[in-house]
C-alpha positions as a Markdown table, in Angstrom:
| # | Residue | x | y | z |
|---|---|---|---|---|
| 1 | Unk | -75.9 | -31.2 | 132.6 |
| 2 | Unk | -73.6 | -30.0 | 136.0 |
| 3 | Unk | -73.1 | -25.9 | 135.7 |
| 4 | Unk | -70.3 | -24.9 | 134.6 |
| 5 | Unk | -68.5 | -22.9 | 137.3 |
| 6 | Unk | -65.6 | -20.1 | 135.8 |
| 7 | Unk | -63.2 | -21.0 | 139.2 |
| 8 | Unk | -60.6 | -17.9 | 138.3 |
| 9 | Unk | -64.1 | -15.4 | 138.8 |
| 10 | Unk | -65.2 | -17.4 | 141.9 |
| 11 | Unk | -61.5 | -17.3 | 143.4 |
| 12 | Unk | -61.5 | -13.6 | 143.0 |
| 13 | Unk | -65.5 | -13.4 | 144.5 |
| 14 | Unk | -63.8 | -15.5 | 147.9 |
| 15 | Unk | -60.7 | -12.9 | 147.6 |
| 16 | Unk | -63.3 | -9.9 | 147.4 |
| 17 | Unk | -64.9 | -11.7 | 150.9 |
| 18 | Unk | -61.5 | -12.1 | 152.6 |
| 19 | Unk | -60.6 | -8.6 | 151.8 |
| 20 | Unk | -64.1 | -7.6 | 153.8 |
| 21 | Unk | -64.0 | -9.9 | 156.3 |
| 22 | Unk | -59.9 | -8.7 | 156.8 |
| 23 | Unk | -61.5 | -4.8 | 157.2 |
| 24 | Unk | -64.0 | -5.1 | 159.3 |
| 25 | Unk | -61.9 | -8.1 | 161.7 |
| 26 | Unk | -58.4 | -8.0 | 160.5 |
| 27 | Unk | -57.0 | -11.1 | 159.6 |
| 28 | Unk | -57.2 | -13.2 | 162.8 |
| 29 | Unk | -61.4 | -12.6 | 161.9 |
| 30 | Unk | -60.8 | -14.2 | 158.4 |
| 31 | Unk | -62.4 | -17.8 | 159.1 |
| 32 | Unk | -63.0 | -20.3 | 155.9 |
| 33 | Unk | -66.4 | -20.5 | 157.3 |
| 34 | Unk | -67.0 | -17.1 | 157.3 |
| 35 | Unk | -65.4 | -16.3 | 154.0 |
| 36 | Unk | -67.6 | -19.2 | 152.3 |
| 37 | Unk | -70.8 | -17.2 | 154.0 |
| 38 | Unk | -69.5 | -13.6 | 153.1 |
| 39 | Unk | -68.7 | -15.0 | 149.2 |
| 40 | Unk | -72.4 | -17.2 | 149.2 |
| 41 | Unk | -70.7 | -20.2 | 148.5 |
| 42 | Unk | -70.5 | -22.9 | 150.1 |
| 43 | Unk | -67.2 | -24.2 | 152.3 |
| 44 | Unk | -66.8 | -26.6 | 150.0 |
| 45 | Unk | -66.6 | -24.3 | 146.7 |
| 46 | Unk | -63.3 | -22.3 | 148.8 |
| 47 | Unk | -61.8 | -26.0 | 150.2 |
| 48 | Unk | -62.1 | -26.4 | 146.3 |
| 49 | Unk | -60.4 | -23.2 | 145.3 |
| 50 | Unk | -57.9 | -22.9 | 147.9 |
| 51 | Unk | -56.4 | -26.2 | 149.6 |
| 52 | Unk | -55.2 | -23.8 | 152.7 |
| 53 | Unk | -56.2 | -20.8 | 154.2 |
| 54 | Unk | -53.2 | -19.5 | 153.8 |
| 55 | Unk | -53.2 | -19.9 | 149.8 |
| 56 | Unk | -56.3 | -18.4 | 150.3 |
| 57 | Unk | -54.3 | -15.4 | 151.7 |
| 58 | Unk | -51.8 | -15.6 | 149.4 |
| 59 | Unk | -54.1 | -14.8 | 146.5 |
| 60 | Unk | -56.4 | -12.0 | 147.9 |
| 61 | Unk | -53.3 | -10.5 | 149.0 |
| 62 | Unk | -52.1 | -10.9 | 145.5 |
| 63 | Unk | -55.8 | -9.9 | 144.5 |
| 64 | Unk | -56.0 | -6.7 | 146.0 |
| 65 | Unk | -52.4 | -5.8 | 144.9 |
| 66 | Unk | -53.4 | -6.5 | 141.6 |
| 67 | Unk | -56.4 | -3.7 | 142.2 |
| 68 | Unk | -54.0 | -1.0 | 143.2 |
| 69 | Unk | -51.4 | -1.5 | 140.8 |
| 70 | Unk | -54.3 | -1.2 | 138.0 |
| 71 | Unk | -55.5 | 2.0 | 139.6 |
| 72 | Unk | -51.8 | 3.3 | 139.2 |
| 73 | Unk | -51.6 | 2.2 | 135.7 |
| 74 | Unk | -55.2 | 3.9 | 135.1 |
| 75 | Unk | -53.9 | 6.6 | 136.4 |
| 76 | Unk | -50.5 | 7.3 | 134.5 |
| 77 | Unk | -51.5 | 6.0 | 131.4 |
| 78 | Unk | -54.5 | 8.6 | 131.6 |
| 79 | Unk | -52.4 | 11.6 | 130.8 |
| 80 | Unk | -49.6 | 10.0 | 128.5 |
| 81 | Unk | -47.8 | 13.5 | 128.1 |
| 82 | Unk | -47.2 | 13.7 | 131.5 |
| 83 | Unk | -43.7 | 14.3 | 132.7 |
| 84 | Unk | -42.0 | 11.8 | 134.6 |
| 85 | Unk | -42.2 | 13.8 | 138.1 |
| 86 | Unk | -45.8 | 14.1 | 137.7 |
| 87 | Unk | -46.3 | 10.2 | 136.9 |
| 88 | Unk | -43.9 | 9.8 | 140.2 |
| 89 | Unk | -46.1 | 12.2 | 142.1 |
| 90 | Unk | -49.4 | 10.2 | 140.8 |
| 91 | Unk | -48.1 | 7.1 | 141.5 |
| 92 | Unk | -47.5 | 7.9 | 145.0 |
| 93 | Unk | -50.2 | 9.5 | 145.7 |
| 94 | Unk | -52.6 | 6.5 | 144.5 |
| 95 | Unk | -50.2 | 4.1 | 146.5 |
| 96 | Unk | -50.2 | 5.6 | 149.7 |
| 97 | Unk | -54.1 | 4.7 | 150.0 |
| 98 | Unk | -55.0 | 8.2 | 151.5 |
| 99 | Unk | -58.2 | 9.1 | 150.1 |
| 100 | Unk | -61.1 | 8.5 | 152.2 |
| 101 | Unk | -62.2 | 5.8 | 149.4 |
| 102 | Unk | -59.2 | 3.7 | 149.6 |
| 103 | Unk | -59.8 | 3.8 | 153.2 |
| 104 | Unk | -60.4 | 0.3 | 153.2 |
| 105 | Unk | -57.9 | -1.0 | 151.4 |
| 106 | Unk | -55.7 | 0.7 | 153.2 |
| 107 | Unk | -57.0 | -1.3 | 156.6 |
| 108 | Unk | -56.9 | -4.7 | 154.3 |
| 109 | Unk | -53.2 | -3.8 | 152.7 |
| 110 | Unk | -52.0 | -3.2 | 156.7 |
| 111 | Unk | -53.3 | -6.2 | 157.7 |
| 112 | Unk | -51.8 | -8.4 | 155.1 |
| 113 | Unk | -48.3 | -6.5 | 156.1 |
| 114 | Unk | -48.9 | -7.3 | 159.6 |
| 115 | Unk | -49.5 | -11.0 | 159.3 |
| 116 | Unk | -46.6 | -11.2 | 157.1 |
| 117 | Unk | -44.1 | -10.7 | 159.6 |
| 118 | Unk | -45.0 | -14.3 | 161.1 |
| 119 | Unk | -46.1 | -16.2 | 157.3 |
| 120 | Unk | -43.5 | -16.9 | 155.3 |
| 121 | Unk | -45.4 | -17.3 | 152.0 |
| 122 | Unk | -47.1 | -13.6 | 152.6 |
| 123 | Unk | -43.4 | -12.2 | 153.4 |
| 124 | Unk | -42.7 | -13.4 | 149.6 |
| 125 | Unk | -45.8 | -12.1 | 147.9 |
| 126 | Unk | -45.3 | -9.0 | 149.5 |
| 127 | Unk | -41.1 | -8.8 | 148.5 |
| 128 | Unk | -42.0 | -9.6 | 145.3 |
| 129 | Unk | -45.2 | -6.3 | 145.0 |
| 130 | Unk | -42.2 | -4.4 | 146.7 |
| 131 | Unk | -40.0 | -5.5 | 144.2 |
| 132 | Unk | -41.9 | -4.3 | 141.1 |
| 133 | Unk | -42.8 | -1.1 | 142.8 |
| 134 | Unk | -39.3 | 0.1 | 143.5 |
| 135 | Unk | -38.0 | -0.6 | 139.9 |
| 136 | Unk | -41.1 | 1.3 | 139.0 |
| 137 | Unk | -40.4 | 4.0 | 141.1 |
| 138 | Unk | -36.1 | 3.7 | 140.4 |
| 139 | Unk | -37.4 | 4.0 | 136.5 |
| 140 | Unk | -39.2 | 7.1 | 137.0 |
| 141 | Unk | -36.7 | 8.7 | 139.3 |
| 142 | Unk | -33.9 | 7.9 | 136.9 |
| 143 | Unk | -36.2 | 9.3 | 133.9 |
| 144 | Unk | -37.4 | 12.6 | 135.8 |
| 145 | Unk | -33.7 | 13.3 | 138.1 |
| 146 | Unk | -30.4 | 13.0 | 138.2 |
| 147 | Unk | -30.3 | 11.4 | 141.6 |
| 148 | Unk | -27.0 | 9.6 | 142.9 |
| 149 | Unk | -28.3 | 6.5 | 143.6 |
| 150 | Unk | -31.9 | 6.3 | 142.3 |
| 151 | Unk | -32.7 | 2.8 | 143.6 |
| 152 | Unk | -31.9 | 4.2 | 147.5 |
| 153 | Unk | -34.0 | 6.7 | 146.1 |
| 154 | Unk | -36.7 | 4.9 | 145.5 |
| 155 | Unk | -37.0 | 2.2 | 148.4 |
| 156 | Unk | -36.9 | 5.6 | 150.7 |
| 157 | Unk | -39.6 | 7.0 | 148.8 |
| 158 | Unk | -41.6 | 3.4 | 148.9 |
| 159 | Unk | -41.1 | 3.8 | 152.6 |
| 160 | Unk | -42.4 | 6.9 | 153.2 |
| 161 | Unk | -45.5 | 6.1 | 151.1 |
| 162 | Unk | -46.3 | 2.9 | 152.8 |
| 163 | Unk | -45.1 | 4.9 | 156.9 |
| 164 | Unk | -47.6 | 7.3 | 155.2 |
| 165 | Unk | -50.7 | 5.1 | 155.0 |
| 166 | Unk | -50.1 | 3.9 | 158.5 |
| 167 | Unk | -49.9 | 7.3 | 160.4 |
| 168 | Unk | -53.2 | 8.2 | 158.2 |
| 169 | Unk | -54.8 | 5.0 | 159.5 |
| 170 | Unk | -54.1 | 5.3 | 163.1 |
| 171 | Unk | -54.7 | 9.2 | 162.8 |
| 172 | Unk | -51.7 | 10.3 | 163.5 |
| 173 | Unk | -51.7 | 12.5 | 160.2 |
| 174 | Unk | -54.9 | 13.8 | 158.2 |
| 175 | Unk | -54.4 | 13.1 | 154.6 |
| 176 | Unk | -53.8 | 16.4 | 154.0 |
| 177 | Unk | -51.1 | 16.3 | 156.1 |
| 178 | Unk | -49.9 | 13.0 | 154.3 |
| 179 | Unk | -50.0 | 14.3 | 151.0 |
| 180 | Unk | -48.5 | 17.3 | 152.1 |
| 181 | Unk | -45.5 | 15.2 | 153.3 |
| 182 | Unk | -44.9 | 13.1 | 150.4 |
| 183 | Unk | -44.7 | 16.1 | 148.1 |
| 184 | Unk | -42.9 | 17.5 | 150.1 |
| 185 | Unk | -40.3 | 14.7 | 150.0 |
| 186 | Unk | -40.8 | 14.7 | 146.2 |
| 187 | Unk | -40.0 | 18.4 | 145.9 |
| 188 | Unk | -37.0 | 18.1 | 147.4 |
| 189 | Unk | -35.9 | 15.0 | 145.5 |
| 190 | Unk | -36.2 | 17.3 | 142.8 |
| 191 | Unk | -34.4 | 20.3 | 144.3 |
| 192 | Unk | -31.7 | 17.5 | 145.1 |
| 193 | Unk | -30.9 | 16.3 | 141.5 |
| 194 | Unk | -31.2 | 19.7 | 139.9 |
């Protein structure tokens, strides 16, 4: 009898191997050759989960996307009394990839961004995570201010976050220094609407 192979677990074992291969290389080192050795399958196992490499893209980006916006969920649904400025300030916080153990991420997340500026189907992935995020963050502004215009409110603070990560990367700003800034921000978004 053939094995029986679960294809969504291997898809997200070849995603895993991209998102390596995309830290240590960036994503011009992402090779399906080299994906297929770093996942222990063989090429023909990704050629039969992926028709492209660039679907192959589209899905680890999707995949590691998916891994962050769990970790924010985990986060704000660990404290369910929390006040909408502190779930704002979690949120944030877990997005902007600053601790030394998102490190990673953060490289993998940069790279993606990067290579979006020149594939059209990683631009719309990306648009549409951006998407969800600010009518995250415009619900939780609108729930813990009184801003003006919470959705300007929230793409500026989705910008800063994601500026954030990158200065942290190149080391530009220590962590420290990152959070710092984003509270900062946060603060006086508060002070703002009060």
């Amino acid at each position: 009898m053939p094995k029986q192979v679960d294809h969504a677990t291997r898809r997200r074992v070849i995603a895993d191997a991209v998102c390596r291969l995309a830290d240590e290389r960036g994503l011009e080192g992402v090779t399906l050759r080299d994906v297929a050795a770093r996942a222990q399958v063989s090429m023909g196992a990704v050629q039969r989960c992926f028709h492209t490499k660039e679907e192959m893209l589209v899905f680890a980006l999707t995949h590691i996307g998916d891994r962050i916006a769990e970790r924010v969920r985990t986060r704000l649904t660990a404290s369910p009394a929390q006040s909408p400025r502190t779930a704002l300030g979690h949120a944030t916080t877990e997005l902007a990839l600053l601790r030394d153990e998102h490190r990673a991420e953060a490289r993998v997340w940069l790279a993606f961004l990067a290579q979006a500026a020149v594939s059209e189907p990683l631009a719309q992935r990306l648009r549409s995570n951006y998407a969800a995020l600010q009518t995250m963050f415009t619900h939780l502004i609108s729930e813990a201010t009184n801003p003006e215009d919470p959705p300007q409110e929230a793409r500026t603070l989705l910008a800063l976050t994601d500026g954030l990560t990158t200065h942290v990367l190149i080391g530009h700003l220590t962590p420290e220094q990152a959070e710092k800034t984003l509270h900062a921000h946060l603060t006086n978004l508060w002070e703002r609407s009060t």
